[in-house]
Kinemage of the C-alpha trace (Angstrom):
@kinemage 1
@onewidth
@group {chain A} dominant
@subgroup {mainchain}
@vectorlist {calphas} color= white
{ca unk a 1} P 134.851 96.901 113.947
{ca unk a 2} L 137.035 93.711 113.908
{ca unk a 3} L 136.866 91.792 110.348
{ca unk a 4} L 138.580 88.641 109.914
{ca unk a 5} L 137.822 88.174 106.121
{ca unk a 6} L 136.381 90.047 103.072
{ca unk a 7} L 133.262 87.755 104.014
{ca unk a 8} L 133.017 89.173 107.281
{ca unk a 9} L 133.328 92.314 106.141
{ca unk a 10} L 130.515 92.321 103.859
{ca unk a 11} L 128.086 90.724 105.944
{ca unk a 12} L 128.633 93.486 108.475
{ca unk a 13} L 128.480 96.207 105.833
{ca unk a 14} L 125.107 94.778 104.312
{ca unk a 15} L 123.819 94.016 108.322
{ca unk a 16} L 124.389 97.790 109.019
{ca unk a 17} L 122.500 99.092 105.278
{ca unk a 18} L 120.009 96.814 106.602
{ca unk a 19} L 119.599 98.720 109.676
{ca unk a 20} L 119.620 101.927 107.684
{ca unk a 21} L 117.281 100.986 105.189
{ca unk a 22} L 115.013 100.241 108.163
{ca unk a 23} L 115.010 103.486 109.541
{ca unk a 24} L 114.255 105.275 106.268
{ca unk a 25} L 111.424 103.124 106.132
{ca unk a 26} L 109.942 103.564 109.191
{ca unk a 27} L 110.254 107.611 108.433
{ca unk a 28} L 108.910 107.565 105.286
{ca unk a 29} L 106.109 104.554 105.693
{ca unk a 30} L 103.484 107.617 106.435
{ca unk a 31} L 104.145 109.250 103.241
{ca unk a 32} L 104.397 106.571 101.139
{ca unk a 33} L 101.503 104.521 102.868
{ca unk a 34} L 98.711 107.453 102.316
{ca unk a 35} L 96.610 107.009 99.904
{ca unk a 36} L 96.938 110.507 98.484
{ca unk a 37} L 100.395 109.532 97.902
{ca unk a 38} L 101.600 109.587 93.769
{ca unk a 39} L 104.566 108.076 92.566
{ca unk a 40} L 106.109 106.432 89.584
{ca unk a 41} L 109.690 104.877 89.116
{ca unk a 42} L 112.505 107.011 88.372
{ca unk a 43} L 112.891 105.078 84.972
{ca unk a 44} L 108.906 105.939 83.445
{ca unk a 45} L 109.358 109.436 84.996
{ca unk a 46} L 112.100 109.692 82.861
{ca unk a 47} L 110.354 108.674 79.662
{ca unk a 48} L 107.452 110.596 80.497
{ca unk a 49} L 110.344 113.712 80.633
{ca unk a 50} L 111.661 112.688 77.208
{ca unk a 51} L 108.177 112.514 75.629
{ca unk a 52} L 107.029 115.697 77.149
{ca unk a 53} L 110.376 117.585 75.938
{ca unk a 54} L 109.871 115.918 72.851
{ca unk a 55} L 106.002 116.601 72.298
{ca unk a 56} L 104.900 119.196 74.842
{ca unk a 57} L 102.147 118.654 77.247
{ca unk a 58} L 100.152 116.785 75.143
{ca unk a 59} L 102.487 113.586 76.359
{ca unk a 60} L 100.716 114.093 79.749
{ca unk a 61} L 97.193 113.777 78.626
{ca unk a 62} L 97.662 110.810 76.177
{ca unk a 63} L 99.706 108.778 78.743
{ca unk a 64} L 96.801 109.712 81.527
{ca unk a 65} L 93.712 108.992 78.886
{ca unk a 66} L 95.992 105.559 78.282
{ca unk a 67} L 96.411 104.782 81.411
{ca unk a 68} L 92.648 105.312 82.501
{ca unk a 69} L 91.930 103.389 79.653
{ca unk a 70} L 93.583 100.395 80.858
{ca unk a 71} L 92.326 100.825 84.092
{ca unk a 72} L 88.776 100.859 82.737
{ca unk a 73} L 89.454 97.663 80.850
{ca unk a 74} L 90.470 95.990 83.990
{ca unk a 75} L 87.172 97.745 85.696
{ca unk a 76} L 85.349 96.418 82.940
{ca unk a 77} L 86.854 92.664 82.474
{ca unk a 78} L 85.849 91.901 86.596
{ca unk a 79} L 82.102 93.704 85.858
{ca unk a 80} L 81.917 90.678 83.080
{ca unk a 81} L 83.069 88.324 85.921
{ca unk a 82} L 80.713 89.645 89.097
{ca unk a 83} L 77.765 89.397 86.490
{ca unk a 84} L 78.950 85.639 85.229
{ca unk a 85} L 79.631 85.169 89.149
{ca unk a 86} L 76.251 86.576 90.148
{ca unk a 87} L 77.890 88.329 92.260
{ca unk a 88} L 75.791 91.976 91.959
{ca unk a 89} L 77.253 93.506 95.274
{ca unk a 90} L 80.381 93.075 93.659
{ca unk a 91} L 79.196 94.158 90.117
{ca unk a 92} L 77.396 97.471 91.611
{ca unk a 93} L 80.426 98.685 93.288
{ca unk a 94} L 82.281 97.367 90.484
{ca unk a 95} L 80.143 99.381 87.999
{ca unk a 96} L 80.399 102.373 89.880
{ca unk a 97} L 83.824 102.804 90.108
{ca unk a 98} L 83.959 102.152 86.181
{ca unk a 99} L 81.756 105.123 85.838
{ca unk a 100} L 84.000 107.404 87.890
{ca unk a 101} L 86.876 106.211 85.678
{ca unk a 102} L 85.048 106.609 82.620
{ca unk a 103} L 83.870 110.302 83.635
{ca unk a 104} L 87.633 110.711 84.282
{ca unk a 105} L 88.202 109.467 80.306
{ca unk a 106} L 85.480 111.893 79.316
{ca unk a 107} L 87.270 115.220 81.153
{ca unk a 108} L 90.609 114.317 79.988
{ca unk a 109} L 89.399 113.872 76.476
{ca unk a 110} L 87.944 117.726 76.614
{ca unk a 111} L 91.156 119.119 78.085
{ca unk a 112} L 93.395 120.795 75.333
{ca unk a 113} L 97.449 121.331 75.058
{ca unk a 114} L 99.465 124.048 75.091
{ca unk a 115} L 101.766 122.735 72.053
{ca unk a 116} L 98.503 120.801 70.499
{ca unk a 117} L 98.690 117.665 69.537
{ca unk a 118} L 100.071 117.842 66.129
{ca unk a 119} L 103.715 116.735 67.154
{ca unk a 120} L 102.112 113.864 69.330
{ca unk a 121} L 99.887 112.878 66.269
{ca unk a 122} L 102.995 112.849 63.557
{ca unk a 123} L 105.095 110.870 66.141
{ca unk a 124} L 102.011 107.871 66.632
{ca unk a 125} L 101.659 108.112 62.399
{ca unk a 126} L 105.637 106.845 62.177
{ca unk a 127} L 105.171 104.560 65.218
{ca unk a 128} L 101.697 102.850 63.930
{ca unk a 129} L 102.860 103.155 60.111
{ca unk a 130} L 105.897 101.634 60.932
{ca unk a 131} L 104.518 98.595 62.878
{ca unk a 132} L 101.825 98.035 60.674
{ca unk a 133} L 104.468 98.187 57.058
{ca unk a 134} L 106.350 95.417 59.288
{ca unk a 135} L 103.591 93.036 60.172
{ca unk a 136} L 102.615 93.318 56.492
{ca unk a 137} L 105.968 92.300 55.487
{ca unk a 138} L 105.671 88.991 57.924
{ca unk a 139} L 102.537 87.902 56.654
{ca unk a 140} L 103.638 88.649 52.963
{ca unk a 141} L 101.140 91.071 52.528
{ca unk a 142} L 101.056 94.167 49.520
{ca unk a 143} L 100.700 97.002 51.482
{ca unk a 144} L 99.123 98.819 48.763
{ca unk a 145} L 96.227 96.319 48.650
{ca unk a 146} L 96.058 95.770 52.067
{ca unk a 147} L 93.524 98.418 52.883
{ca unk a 148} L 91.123 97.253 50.222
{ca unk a 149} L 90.789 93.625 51.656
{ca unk a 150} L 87.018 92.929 52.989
């Protein structure tokens, strides 16, 4: 290769990556494209890791009841808008799928952990005690008759 400036140089670098990067995705485009496919960025795979080192298995069944959860909010904020829609095609398949997911919230919720929970439990005590003693502070709340409010 002839380069007549750092420019040049660079262009032709990125032009051949390009290429590469091309190639690796035409290889891996089956994988990655099938639907029975899993995968999750290095960096929440990571702190997944950390928690589960931290907490034991129990890490993998609250962050899978969590993120079930949200997906059955989701389910359940387009039901509300098939239904306002009229649109009951939609809402039935809509619905059904919710129930899957739900049934999926139900199993998870029966499964135990090898370590239990209590770790996981203590850990969500500091986080939620902690976040709850601050927003107190901001609204200039007493803490200690904050729970006897009406």
């Amino acid at each position: 290769m002839d380069f007549s400036s750092v420019g040049d140089f660079l262009r032709q670098a990125a032009s051949s990556k390009e290429n590469d990067r091309k190639v690796i995705d035409e290889q891996l485009a089956p994988f990655l494209e099938a639907s029975s496919t899993v995968g999750v960025t290095p960096e929440f795979h990571q702190s997944i890791e950390t928690l589960v080192e931290q907490h034991g298995d129990e890490a993998y069944r609250q962050i899978g009841m969590f993120a079930i959860g949200q997906w059955a909010k989701v389910h359940e904020e387009w039901l509300q808008q098939h239904i306002m829609n009229e649109g009951m095609t939609e809402a039935l398949l809509t619905m059904n799928d919710l129930s899957k997911i739900t049934l999926c919230l139900q199993t998870l919720g029966t499964i135990g952990s090898f370590g239990g929970d209590d770790s996981w439990r203590a850990m969500l005590k500091n986080e939620v005690g902690q976040a709850v003693l601050e927003n107190l502070e901001e609204q200039g709340i007493d803490p200690s008759t904050w729970m006897q409010e009406p």
